[in-house]
C-alpha positions in Angstrom: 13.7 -29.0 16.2 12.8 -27.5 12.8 9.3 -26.6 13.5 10.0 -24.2 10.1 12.5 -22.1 11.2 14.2 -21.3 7.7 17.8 -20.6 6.6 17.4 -17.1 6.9 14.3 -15.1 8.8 12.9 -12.0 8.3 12.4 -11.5 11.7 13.7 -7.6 11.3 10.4 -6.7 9.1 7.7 -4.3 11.0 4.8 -6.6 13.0 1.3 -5.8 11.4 -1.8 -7.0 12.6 -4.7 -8.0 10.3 -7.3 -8.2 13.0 -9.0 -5.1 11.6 -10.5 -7.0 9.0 -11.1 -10.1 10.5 -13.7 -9.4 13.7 -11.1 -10.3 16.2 -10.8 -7.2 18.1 -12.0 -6.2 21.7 -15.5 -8.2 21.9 -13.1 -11.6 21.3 -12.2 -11.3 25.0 -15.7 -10.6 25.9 -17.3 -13.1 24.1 -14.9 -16.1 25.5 -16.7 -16.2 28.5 -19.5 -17.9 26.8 -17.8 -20.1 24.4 -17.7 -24.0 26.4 -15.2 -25.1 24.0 -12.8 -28.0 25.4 -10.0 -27.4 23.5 -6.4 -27.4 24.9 -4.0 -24.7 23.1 -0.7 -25.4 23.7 2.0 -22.5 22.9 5.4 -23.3 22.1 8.3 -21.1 22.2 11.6 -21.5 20.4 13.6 -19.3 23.2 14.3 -17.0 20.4 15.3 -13.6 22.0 14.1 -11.5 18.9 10.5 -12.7 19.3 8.8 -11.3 22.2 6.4 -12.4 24.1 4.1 -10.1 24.8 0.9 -11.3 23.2 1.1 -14.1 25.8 1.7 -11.9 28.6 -1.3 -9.9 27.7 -3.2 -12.5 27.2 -2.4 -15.7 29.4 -5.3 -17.3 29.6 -5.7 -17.8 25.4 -3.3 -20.6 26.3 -3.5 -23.7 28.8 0.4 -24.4 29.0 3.3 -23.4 28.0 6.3 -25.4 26.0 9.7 -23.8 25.9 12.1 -25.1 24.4 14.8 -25.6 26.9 16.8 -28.8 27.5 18.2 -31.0 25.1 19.4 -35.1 25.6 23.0 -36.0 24.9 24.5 -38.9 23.9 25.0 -40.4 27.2 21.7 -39.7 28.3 22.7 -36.1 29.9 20.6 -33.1 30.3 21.6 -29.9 28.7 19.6 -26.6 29.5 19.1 -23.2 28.0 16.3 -21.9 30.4 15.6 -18.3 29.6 15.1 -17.2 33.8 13.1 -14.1 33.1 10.5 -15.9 30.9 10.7 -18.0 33.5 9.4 -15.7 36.3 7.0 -14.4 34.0 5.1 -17.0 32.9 5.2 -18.6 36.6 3.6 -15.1 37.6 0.6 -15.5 34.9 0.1 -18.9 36.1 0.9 -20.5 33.2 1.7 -24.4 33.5 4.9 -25.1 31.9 6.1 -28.5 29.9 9.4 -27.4 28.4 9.8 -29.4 25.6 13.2 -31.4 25.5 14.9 -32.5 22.0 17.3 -34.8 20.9 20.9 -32.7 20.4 22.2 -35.8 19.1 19.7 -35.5 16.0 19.7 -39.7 15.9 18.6 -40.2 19.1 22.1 -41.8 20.2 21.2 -42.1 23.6 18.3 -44.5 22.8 20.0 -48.0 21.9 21.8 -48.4 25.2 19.2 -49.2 27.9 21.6 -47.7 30.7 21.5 -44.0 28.7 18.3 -44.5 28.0 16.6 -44.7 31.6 19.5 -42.3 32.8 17.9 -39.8 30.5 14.1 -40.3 31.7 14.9 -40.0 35.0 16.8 -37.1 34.4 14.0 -35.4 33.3 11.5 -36.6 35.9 14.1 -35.4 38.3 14.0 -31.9 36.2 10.2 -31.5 36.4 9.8 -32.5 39.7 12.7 -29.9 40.7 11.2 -27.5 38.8 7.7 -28.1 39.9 6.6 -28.1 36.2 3.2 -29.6 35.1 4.8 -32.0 32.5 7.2 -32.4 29.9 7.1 -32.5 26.0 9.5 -35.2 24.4 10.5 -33.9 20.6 12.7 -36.7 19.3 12.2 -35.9 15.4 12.4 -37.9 13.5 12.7 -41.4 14.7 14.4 -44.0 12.9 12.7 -46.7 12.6 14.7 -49.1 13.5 14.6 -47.9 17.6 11.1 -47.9 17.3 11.1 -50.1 20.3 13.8 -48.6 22.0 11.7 -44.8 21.9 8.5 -46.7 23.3 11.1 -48.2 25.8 12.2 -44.5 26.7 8.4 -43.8 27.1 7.7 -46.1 29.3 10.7 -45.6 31.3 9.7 -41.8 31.6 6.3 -43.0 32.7 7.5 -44.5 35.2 9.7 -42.3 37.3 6.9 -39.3 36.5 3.6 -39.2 38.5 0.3 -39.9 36.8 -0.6 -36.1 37.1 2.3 -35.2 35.4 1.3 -34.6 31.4 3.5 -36.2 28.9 2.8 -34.8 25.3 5.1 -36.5 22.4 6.0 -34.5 18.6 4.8 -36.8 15.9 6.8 -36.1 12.7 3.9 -36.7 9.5 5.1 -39.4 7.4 7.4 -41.0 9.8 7.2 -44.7 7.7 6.4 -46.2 11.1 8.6 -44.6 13.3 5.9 -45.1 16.0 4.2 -47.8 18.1 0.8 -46.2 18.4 -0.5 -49.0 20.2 2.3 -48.9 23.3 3.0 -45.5 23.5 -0.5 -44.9 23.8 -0.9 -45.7 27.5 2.4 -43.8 28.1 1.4 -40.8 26.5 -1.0 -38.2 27.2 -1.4 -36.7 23.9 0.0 -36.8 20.7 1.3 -33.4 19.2 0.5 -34.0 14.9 3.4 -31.7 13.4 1.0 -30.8 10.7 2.9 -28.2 9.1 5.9 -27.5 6.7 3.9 -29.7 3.7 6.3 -26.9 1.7 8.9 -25.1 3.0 12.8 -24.1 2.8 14.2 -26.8 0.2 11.0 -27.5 -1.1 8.7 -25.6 -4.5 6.6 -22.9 -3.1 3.3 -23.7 -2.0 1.3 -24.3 1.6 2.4 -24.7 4.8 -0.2 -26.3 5.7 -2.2 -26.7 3.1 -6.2 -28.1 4.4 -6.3 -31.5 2.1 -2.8 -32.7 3.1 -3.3 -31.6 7.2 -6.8 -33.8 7.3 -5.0 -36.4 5.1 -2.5 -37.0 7.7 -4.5 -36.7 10.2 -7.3 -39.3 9.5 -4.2 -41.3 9.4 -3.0 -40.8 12.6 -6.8 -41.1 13.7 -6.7 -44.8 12.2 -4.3 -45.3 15.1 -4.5 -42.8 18.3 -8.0 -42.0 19.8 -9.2 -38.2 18.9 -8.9 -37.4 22.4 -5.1 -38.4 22.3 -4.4 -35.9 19.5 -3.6 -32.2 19.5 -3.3 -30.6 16.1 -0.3 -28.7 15.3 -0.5 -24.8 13.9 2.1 -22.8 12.2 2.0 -19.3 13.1 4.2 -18.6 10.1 4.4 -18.7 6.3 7.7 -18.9 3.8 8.4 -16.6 1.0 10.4 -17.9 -2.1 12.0 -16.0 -4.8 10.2 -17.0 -8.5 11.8 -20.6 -9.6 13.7 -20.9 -6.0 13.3 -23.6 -3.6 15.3 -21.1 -1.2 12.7 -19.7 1.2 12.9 -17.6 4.0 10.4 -18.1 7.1 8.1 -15.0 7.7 6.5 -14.9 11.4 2.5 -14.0 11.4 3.7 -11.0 13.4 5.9 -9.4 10.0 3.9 -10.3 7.4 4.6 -7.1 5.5 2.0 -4.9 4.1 3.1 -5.6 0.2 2.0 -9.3 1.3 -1.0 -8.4 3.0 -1.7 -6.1 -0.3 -1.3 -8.8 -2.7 -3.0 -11.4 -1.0 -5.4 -14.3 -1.5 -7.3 -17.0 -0.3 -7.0 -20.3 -1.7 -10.2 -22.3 -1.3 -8.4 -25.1 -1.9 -6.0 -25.2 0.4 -7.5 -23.0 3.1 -4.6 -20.8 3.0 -3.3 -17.1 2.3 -0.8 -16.5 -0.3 0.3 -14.0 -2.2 2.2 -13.1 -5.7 3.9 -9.8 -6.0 7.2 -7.7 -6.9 9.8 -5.2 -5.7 12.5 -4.0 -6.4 14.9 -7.1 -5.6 12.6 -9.3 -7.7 9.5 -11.3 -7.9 7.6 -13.5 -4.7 6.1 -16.1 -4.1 4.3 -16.5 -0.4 2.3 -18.8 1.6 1.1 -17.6 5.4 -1.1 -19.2 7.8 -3.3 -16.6 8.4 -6.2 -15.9 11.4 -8.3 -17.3 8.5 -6.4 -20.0 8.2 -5.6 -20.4 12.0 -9.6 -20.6 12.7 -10.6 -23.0 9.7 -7.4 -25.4 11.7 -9.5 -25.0 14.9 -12.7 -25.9 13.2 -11.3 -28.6 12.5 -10.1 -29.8 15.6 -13.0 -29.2 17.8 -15.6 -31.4 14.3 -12.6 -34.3 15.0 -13.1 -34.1 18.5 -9.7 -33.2 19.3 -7.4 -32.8 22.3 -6.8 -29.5 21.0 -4.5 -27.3 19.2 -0.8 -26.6 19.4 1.3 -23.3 17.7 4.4 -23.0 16.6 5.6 -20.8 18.2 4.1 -17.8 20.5 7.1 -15.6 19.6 5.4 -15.5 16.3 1.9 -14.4 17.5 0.1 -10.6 18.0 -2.4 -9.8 20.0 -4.8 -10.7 16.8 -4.2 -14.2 17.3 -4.4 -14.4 21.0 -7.6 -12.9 20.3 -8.8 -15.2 18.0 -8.1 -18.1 20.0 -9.9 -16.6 23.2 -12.6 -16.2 20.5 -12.9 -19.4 18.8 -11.5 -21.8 21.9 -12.2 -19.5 24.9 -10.5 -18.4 27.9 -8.2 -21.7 29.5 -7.6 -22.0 32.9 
């Protein structure tokens, strides 16, 4: 799962926070209380080691579950997992409900032609939530081909199935998929629909915005033609890339080390809705685009005039307390 996670991080640069500016600060919490906003927020988490997680453990009720990313589908249908046990306790002990997110770690969903690996996988993972007593599960098969369009809505109904009705299935939609999806039958399977509306630019690509505002309402009144608002939950980077001048080489920079030459430099495009910046050191000149808690809040706005599900960020190892704030803020305190 890409979910903008470069070639190279600069996960080593000192965590800022920008809150200072921004109004975010201690009467956030205070003020949740009163905000009736229905917005889910689901937090991901890549199960990267070097990104704490101590914003969510600080602040567990700015999110209403929890999606680690921690089992993978073979080729023959198999369960693989990398469950991080001590995250584990911890976010059992907040109260947290969990739906780890499980990938493909075939990358062409191998497993979903054959209809014998195909149910062995579903009811591999209803086994694995009921054993684990999680809440749900989030399926990431990116991107789909096409061409087993029918087999993943097979898959889905499969894992519908063998789960209970209380148990949430939420489902990664890759933008621009060409019709990778059946909308229409996945729909009853499907609790929501997780939009991956970021990584318009990115690593490979010309500088520019993550998630730049006209593009993420482009595709989503799109998917809106096709899924109920209620079905949707908007995704939100917590991260930016920076790119050398005239390089399509960029390296992903978590909200949490944004560093202070970036946040010196910086603008707002009106445009875009974004935060970027332009500046030099010694190693050369920069190009950057960050979703910032400006950003983050204008991508909330958004979801609750839609009507949204909610929101979903990638990932919570790339939060501060600034945005857990803001969220408790702007959304209000989940259960």
């Amino acid at each position: 799962m890409s979910h903008g996670v470069g070639r190279w991080t600069w996960g080593a640069m000192a965590a800022i926070t920008l809150a200072a500016g921004c109004g975010f600060q201690a009467q956030a919490a205070k003020q949740a209380s009163s905000n009736n906003s229905k917005l889910q927020v689901v937090g991901f988490w890549a199960n990267d080691v070097s990104t704490p997680l101590t914003a969510l453990y600080q602040y567990p009720h700015s999110i209403s579950s929890f999606s680690p990313f921690w089992y993978s589908v073979d080729s023959l249908g198999g369960l693989t997992s990398h469950v991080n046990s001590a995250i584990l306790a911890q976010v059992q002990k907040e109260h947290i409900a969990i739906a780890p997110l499980i990938n493909d770690a075939t990358g062409t969903q191998a497993f979903l032609p054959d209809p014998l690996t195909r149910i062995r996988a579903a009811r591999a993972i209803a086994d694995l939530v009921r054993k684990m007593h999680y809440q749900g599960v989030n399926i990431d098969f990116e991107p789909p081909h096409t061409h087993l369009s029918n087999d993943l809505t097979g898959f889905m109904i499969d894992l519908r199935d063998f789960l209970p009705r209380n148990d949430t299935i939420t489902m990664d939609v890759v933008p621009n998929s060409g019709g990778a999806y059946n909308y229409p039958k996945l729909a009853p399977e499907v609790n929501q629909f997780i939009l991956m509306s970021y990584d318009e630019h990115d690593d490979g690509s010309t500088e520019g915005p993550v998630a730049g505002m006209p593009w993420v309402k482009n595709i989503l009144t799109r998917m809106l033609s096709a899924v109920p608002s209620s079905k949707i939950i908007l995704g939100i980077p917590l991260y930016g890339y920076v790119w050398p001048s005239g390089s399509t080489t960029a390296a992903t920079i978590p909200y949490n080390a944004v560093t202070p030459i970036m946040n010196l430099n910086a603008g707002w495009s009106t445009l875009y809705q974004e935060t970027y910046a332009h500046y030099s050191t010694s190693s050369g000149t920069y190009n950057a685009w960050w979703e910032s808690l400006e950003g983050m809040s204008e991508k909330i706005k958004l979801a609750k005039n839609d009507h949204l599900a909610g929101i979903a960020l990638w990932h919570m190892g790339y939060a501060n307390n600034s945005v857990s704030q803001l969220l408790l803020h702007q959304i209000g305190r989940q259960p």
